[in-house]
N, C-alpha and C positions, 0 to 999 in steps of 0.2 A: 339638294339643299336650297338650292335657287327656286324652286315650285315652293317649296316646304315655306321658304322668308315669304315669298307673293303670297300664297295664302294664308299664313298669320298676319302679316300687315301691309296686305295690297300690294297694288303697283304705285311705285313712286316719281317723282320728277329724273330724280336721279338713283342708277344701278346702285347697291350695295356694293361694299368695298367687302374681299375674300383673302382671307389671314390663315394661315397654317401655323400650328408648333407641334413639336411633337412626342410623343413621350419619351421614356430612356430604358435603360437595360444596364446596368451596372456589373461590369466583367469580373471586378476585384475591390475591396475597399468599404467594405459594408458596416455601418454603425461609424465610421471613423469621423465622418463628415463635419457633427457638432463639436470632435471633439481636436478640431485643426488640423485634421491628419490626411493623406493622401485620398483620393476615389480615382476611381480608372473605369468611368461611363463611359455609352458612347449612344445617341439620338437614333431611333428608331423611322421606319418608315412610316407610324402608324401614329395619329395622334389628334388632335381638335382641330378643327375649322371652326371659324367664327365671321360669321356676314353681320356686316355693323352698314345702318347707313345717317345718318346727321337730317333731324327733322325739326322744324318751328315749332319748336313746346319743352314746356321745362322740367319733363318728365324721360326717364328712361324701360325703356321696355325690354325686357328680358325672356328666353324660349329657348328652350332646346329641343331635340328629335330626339336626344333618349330620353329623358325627363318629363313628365306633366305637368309637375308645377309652373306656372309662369306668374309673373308681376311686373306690375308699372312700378316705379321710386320717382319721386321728385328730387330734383339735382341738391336741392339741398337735403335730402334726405338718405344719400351715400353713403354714409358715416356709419350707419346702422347694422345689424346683423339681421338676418328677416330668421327668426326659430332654428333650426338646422336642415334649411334646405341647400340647393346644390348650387342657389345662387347667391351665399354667401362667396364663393371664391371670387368670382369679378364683383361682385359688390366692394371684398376687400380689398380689390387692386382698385379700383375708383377711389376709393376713400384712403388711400395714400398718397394718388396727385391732390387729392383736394386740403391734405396736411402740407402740403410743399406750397398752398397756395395757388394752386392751376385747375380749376373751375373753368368746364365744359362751357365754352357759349349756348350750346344751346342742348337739348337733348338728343336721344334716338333711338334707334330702332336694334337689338341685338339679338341674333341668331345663333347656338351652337350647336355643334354634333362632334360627337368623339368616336374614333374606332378604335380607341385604347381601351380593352376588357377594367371595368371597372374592378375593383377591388384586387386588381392582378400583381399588384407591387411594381408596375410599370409606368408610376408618375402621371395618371389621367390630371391629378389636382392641380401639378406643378406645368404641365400643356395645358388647362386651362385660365391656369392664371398668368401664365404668360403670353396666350395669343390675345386677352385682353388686354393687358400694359402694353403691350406692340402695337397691335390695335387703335388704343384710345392717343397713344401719342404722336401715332403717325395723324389719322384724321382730323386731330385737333392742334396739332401744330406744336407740340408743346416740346418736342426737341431734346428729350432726355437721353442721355449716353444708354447704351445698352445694360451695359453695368448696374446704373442707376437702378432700370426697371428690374432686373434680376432681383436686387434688394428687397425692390420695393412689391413683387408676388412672392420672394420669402415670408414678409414681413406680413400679407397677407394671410398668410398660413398661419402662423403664431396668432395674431389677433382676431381672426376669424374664424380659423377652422380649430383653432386650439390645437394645434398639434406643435411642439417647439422644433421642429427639423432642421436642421443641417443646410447647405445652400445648393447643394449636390445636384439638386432635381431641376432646380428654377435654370439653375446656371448651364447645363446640358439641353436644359427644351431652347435656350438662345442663343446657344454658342457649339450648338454640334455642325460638324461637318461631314457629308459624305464619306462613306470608308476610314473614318478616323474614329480614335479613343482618346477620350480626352485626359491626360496626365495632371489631375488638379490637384493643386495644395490648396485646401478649406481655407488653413487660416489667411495667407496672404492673395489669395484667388488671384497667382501666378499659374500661368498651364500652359500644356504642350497640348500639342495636337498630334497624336503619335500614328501614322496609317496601323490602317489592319490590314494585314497579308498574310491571309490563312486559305496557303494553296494547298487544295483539295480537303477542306476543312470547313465543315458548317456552325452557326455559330445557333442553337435549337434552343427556344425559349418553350419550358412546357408549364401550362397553368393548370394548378393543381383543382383548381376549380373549387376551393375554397378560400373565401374573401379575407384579406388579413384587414383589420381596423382598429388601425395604428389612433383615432382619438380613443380607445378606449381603455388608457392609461398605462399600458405598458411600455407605450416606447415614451413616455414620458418620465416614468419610474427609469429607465435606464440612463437617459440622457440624469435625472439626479442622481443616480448610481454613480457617474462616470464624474461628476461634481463633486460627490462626498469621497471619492478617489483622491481628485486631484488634494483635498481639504489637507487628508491623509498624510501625503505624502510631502508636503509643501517644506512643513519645518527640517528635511531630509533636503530637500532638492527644491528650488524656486518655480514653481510653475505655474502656469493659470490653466494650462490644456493639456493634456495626456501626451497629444503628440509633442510637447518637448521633455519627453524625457525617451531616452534609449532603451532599448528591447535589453543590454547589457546592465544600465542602471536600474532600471525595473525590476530584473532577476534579482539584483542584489539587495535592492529595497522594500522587496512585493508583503515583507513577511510586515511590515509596520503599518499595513493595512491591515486591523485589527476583524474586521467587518468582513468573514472569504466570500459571503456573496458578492460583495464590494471588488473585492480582491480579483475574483475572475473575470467581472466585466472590463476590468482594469488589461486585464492581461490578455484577453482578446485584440483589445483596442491596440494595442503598445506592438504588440504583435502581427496585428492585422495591419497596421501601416506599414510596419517591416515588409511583408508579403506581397504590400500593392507594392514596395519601389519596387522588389525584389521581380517580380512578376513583369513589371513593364522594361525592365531590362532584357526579361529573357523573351520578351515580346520583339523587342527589337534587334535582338540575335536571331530571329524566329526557331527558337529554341521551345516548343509549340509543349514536348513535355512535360517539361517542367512548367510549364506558364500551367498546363491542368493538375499539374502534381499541386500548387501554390490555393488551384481555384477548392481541390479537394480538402487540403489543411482547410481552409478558411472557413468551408463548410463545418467540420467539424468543432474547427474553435466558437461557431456560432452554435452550435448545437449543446455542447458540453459547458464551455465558460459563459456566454452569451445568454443562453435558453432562448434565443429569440425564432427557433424551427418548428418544431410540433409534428405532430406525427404525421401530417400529409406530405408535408418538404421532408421531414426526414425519409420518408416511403419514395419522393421519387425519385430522390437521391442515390440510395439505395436503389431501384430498379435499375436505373440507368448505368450505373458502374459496373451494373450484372453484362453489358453489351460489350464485345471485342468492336473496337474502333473508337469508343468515349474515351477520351484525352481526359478529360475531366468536368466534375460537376458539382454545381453547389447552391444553394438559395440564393435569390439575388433581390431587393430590399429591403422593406423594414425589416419582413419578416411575422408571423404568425399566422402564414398562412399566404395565398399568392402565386409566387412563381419562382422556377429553378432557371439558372441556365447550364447551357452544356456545350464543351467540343464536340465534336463529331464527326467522323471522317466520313466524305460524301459517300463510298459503298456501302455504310451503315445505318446511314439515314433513315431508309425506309423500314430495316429491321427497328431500328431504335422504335420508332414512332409506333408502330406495330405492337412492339412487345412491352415495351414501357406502358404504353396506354393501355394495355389488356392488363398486364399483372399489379399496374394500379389501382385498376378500376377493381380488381377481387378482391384486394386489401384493403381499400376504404372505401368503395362502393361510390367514388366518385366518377362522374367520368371529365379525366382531362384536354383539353387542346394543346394541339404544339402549333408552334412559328418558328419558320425559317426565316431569324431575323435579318432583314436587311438595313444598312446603319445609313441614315440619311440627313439632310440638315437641318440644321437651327429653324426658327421661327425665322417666316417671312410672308411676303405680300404672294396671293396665288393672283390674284388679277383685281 
């Protein structure tokens, strides 16, 4: 990366500054995120670099190693969206210090590389638009809570990439920790840090190797699915967000959601938060069965109530439960497409990998990769 920044823009007075975040992998809690209700991610080993360095000019310069496009912007000219290239996400995290008022002295030079498989459901967006907020607040002094910047690459998202997501992704690329899962409750972004201790236990990310793309209205349509829910059920029960109402109350009130497409997104959600507390308690028993029995329901309520799997998640789902040693398995983000995760007990490993990846590829003709993920931490400075 260091050769790759020298020869797009020379050698300079002074080294580039080298930033990590990284993507996630979400265990339990999927779709729940917009709608206040638990997630149980946890930070991967794999995710973006960004060499940024502070040069005399009023322009910013932008490149990456997997991308072609690249551009200069004028610092006053942040605000902007450039068409739907890949450098709207730090464009959009720039132009949320410059709404707070905190305008870069001067410009610079910006470099990134990812080794999160794009369109994997592994948060490449939400690790890019966080090593940027990191990044630009460190070099420029600008001294924002971490918090802050989590907000402010959510925020990012929504006005830039158009997609309304949840806080799930940003809030895990800055706040993960080595061998931990993070126990978030969305609405009040109160969390635990809970270890993972899965002896003799892999945790197998496999990407189906077709790209789910989440702006192309589908998860946008669900998140107002999950609005015209709450609308629903409001004169019944006071609520602004699904996760305040009970999996008990739900049942007894689901039938006043006139709308059943309405009505199953509804009862995923209601349900799926139930599952994540349910799941991180027996996390912490390491009561390891049940925690895949949990990861299994979920799947299916994504699949059945949700719709948000499709036939490639649903095919590796299925292959994998076909394995003696899988605890359990289920798609793990937006969804339509992406990636599953799985338990796995380490003598299974290499059969899983084996035979999943062969009887997937005949059934859809895709061929997929696996990861042996290893859970690593939050966004920070590499040197």
């Amino acid at each position: 990366m260091k050769n790759e920044f020298t020869n797009e823009y020379g050698e300079g007075v002074e080294k580039p500054a080298i930033f990590f975040s990284p993507g996630r992998v979400n265990l339990i809690g999927e779709h729940t995120d917009y709608n206040g209700g638990f997630v149980f991610p946890c930070a991967l080993s794999f995710g973006t670099y960004c060499l940024i360095r502070k040069v005399k000019r009023n322009t910013v310069k932008f490149a990456s190693v997997n991308m072609k496009f690249k551009t200069e912007v004028k610092l006053e000219d942040l605000d902007k969206p450039i068409g739907r290239e890949w450098v709207n996400y730090p464009i959009g995290v720039i132009a949320q210090f410059l709404k707070k008022g905190l305008k870069p002295d001067t410009g610079c030079d910006l470099m990134f590389y990812g080794n999160v498989p794009n369109g994997a459901g592994l948060s490449s967006s939400a690790a890019l638009e966080v090593v940027t907020a990191f990044a630009i607040n460190e070099m420029y002094g600008f001294n924002l809570e971490r918090i802050e910047l989590i907000k402010m690459s959510q925020k990012a998202e929504h006005e830039f990439a158009g997609v309304n997501c949840g806080i799930m992704d940003q809030f895990t690329s800055a706040m993960g920790k080595k061998d931990h899962a993070i126990f978030l409750n969305c609405d009040t972004l109160d969390y635990e840090l809970v270890p993972v201790k899965l002896s003799g236990v892999k945790i197998i990310i496999s990407n189906t190797n077709s790209p789910h793309k989440l702006d192309s209205g589908k998860y946008n349509e669900r998140v107002a699915e999950c609005q015209a829910a709450v609308q629903a059920l409001k004169p019944y029960k006071n609520i602004n967000v699904l996760a305040e109402i009970s999996l008990e109350d739900f049942r007894t009130l689901q039938d006043k959601i006139e709308n059943e497409a309405v009505k199953k997104r509804a009862r995923h959600v209601v349900s799926e938060i139930q599952r994540t507390e349910d799941a991180v308690n027996d996390l912490k028993a390491f009561k390891l069965e049940s925690f895949g029995k949990l990861m299994n329901d979920s799947h299916n309520s994504l699949r059945d109530d949700y719709e948000v799997t499709g036939t490639q998640l649903d095919t590796m789902v299925e292959e994998a439960r076909k394995i003696d040693g899988v605890i359990g398995s289920r798609m793990t983000g937006g969804g339509f497409g992406g990636c599953t995760v799985s338990l796995v007990k380490d003598d299974a490993v290499e059969t899983f990998i084996k035979v999943v990846g062969k009887n997937y590829e005949t059934r859809t003709g895709l061929k997929p990769e696996f990861y042996v993920a290893e859970i690593g931490d939050g966004v920070h400075r590499v040197e």
